[in-house]
N, C-alpha and C positions, 0 to 999 in steps of 0.2 A: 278253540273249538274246532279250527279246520283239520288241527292234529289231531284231535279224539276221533271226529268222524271219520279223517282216512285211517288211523288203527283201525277204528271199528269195523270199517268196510273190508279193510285185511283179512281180519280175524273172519266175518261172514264165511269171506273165499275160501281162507284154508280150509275152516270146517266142510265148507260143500263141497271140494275135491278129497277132502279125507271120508266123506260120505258115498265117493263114486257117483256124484252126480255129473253125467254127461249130456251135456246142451245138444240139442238139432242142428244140424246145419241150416244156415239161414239165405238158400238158394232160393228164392221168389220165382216163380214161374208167371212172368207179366204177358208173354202170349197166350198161355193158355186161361188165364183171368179173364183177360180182355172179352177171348173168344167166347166166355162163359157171359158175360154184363150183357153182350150184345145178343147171344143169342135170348136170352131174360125178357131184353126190350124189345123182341120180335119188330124190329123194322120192317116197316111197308116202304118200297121203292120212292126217294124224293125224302123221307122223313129228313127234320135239321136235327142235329146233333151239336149242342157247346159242353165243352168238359171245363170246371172250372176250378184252380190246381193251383197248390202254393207253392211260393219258388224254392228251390233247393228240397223238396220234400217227397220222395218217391218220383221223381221226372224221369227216372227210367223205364216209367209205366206209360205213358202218357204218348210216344210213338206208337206203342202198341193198340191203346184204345183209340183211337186216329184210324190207324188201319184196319182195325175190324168193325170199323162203322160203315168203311168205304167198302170193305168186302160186304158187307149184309146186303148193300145200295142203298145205304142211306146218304146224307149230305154233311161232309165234316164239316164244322164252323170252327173247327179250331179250340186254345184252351184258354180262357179267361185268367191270369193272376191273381191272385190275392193278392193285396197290401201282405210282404212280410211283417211278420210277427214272429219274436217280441217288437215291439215300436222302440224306437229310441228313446233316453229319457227324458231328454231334451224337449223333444216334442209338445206343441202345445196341445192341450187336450182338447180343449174347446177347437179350436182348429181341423183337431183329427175326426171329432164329432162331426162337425158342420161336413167336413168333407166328404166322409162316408154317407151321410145320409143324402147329400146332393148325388152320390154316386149310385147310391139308389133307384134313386128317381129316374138317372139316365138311364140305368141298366132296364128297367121297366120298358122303356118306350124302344129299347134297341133292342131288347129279346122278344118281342111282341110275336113274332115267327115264329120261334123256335119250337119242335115237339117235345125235345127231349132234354135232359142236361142230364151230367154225370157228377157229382163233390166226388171228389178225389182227395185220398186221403192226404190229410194236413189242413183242411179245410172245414167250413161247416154254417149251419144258417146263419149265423152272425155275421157273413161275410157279407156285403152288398152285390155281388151278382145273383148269389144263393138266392138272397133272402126278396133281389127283385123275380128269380122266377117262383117264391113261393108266392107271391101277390097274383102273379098270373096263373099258377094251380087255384087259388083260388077265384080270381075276380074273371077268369076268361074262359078254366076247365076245357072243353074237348079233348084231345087225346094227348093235351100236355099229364107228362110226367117226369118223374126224378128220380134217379138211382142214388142213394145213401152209401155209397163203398168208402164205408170208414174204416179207419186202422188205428193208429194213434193218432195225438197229435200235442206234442209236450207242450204248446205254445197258446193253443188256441184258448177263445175265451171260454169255449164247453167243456173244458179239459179237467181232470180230478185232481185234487192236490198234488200229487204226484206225477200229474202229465199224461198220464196213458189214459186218453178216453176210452169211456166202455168199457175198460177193466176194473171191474170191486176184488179188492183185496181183503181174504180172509181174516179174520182177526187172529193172531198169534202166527201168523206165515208173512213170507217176505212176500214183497210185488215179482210177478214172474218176468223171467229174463227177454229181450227185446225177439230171441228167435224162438221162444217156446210161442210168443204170439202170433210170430210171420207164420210158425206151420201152422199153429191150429186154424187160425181164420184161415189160410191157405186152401189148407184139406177140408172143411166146411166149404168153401165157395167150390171148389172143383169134385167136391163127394160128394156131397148132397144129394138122397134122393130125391129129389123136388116134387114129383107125384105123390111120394110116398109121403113127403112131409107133410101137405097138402092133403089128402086124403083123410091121415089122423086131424088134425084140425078141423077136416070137416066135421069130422064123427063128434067132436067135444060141441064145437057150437052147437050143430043139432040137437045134441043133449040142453044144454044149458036154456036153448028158446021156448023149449018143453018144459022148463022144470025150476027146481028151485036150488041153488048151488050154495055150499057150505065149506070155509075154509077150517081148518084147524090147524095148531101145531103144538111141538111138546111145551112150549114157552107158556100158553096160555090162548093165545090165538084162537077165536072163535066168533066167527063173524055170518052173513048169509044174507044173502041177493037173490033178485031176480032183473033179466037183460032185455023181456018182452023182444020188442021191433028194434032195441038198440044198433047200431051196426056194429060190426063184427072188425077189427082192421086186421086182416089175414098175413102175415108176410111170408109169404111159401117162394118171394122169389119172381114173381109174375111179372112184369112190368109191360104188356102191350097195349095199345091204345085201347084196344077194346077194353081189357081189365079195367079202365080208369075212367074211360067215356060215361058211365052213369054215376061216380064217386059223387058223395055227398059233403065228404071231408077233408079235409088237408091233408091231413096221414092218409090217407086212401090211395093219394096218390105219389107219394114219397115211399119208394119200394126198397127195402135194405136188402144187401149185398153180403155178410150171408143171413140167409132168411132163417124164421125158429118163431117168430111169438106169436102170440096174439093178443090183440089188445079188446078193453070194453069198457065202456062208462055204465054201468048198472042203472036202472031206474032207481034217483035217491031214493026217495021214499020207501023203498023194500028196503036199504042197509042198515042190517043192525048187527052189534055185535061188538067184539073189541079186539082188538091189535095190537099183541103183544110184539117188542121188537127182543132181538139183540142187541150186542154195543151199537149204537146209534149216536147220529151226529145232527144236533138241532143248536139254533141261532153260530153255526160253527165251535157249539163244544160241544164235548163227549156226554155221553148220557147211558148211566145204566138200568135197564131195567123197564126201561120205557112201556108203557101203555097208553091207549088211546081208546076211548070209547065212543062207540057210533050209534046215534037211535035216529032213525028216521034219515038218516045219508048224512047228517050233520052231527058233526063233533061236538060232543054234550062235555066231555068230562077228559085228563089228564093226570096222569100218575108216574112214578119212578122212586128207583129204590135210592138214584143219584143225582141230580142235574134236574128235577123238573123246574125247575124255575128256566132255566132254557128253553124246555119246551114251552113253557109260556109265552114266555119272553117272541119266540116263533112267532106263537100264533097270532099273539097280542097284536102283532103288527101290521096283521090283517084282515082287511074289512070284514064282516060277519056275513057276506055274500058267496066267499071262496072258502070256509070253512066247514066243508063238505068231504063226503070218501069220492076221492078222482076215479080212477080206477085200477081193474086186473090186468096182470098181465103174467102170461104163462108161455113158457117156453117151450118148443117140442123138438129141437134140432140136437139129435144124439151125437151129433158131431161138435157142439161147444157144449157137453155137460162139463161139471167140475171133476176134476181130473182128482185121487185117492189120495194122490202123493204131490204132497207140494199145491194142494188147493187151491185154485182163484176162480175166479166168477167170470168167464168170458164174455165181451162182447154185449151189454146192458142185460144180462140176465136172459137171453133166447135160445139159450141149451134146456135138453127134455128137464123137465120137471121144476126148475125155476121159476120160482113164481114173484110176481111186483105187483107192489102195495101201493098206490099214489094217493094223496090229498090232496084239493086244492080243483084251481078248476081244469074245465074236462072240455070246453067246448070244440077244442080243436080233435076231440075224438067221438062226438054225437052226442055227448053229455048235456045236460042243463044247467052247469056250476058258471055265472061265468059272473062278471063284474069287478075281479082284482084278475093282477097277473100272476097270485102265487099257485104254484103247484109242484110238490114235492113228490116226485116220480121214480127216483132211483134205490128206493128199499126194498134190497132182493132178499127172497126167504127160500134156503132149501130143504126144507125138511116139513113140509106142508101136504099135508093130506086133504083132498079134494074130493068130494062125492059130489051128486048131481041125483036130488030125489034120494039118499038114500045108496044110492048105486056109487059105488068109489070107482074111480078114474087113478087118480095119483094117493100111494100110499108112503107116506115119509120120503117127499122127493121124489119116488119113482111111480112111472106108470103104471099101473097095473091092468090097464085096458087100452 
């Protein structure tokens, strides 16, 4: 098998250099990143800052964000480790269990201070400092907040079969290469019009609190909501104490690095409708043809042309309290759309006109689904047309307003 796949991988190569495909150079600009996180998190003089960074995984970033905390006048604290990952196999689990959750606990009562934290990429909420300061976004709020600057991270537990978080891979195209990623999130973090992005985001919500929103797609897709008082999770980028000081939710306060979506749990009881997917991957198999139908925010019915016994199988497994529509989510940042040639899906779907489909519960974004832990958030659709009353916003993917 090791010899098919490296032929195979051969053959890949020659064809793309007999195609003239030539790669980016993969030159990182870690001062100017830096300089961009920090100004984001508008520090006020005294604010603490911890960055918390896996070993051997971009640590050539990590003097840089150090120093542009100190130039803002904020307070370094320095950068947390992760446990590397992968763990050994040796390792006992139960062991590694107990440990990390004790390491939890301490992380709680020793970040109690801090205003700020950075996840640097290789890392992620599964880790025990993360995931002690997400206890204190929620359980202590004031103007703590979290910067999200993910990249990849082949190891981690949030990771995609193939390692590259954040990246969905088109069906029938290869996974893109490690410097087609470095530029694009690159040039999104350092290009970004952030007012501008911000701006359009406004104009969509205000639509949506007004009115009644309908998705379609050429698959079948036809669904529709309404978001009343829901909150809105905006990510344009923002991250100063103020932005966070009246947040109601966890994601409110967990601000991504580079910015594009926005998210919304809908009032259930307005969702109806049904969700036709693409190739889709339910109980971890393939599924063609998939459908899903919504009356009243809860999932009545299941269909496919292949695999629904998987989807069953899903859902089956889950108490009758999280089998709900989670929620939207749409992308507006022109700077990780899908690229013509060589398609992939950057970055969980926060490029313009991207839109996510989630099931399951929602309470960590204002939702009312909550009582299991499932929630199936990463089915991105690009070719969805979006009106609001009647009025189109995005047509086949793209904006039209």
């Amino acid at each position: 098998m090791k010899i098919i796949y490296g032929f195979a991988a051969m053959m890949l190569s020659c064809a793309a250099f007999a195609q003239n495909q030539v790669l980016p150079q993969r030159t990182i600009q870690y001062q100017a990143i830096a300089e961009r996180i920090v100004t984001q998190l508008q520090l006020q003089p005294g604010e603490r800052v911890i960055s918390v960074g896996m070993p051997g995984y971009m640590n050539e970033f990590q003097p840089h964000i150090r120093y542009a905390v100190m130039k803002a006048g904020g307070v370094d604290l320095g950068v947390i480790d992760a446990l590397k990952t992968p763990y050994p196999i040796d390792w006992d689990a139960k062991t590694l269990r107990g440990g990390l959750d004790a390491s939890i606990e301490a992380y709680v009562k020793m970040l109690v201070d801090v205003d700020a934290a950075i996840m640097l990429p290789g890392t992620n909420p599964a880790h025990p400092a993360y995931k002690a300061m997400q206890r204190l976004l929620v359980e202590k709020g004031g103007p703590r907040r979290t910067i999200h600057f993910h990249w990849t991270d082949p190891y981690g537990p949030l990771g995609s079969d193939l390692g590259l978080t954040g990246v969905t891979i088109m069906p029938g195209h290869p996974a893109p290469a490690m410097q087609t990623i470095d530029v694009t999130y690159q040039n999104a973090i350092l290009n970004t019009d952030y007012a501008g992005l911000a701006a359009h985001q406004d104009r969509f919500i205000a639509a949506m609190k007004r009115g009644k929103v309908r998705v379609t797609t050429p698959l079948g897709t036809d669904f529709s909501f309404q978001i009343g008082d829901r909150p809105v999770i905006r990510q344009d980028g923002v991250a100063s104490a103020e932005r966070v000081r009246p947040a109601t939710t966890l994601v409110e306060r967990e601000i991504e690095i580079p910015p594009g979506v926005i998210r919304v749990a809908p009032i259930e009881s307005s969702v109806n409708g049904v969700i036709a997917y693409g190739p889709s991957r339910w109980s971890a198999r393939s599924v063609d043809g998939a459908k899903v139908t919504i009356k009243t925010g809860k999932i009545t019915g299941v269909s496919a042309k292949k695999g629904v016994e998987f989807m069953r199988a899903e859902l089956d497994a889950q108490p009758e309290s999280v089998k709900f529509f989670r929620e939207l989510g749409l992308g507006f940042n022109p700077l990780l759309t899908v690229p013509e040639r060589d398609p992939w899906i950057p970055y969980y779907g926060y490029g313009a006109g991207v839109v996510r489909i989630g099931l399951g519960n929602n309470a960590e974004i204002g939702g009312a689904v909550t009582g299991g832990g499932y929630n199936r958030w990463r089915d991105l659709f690009v070719d969805c047309t979006i009106t609001v009353d009647g009025e189109t916003w995005l047509k086949d993917g793209v904006f039209v307003k």
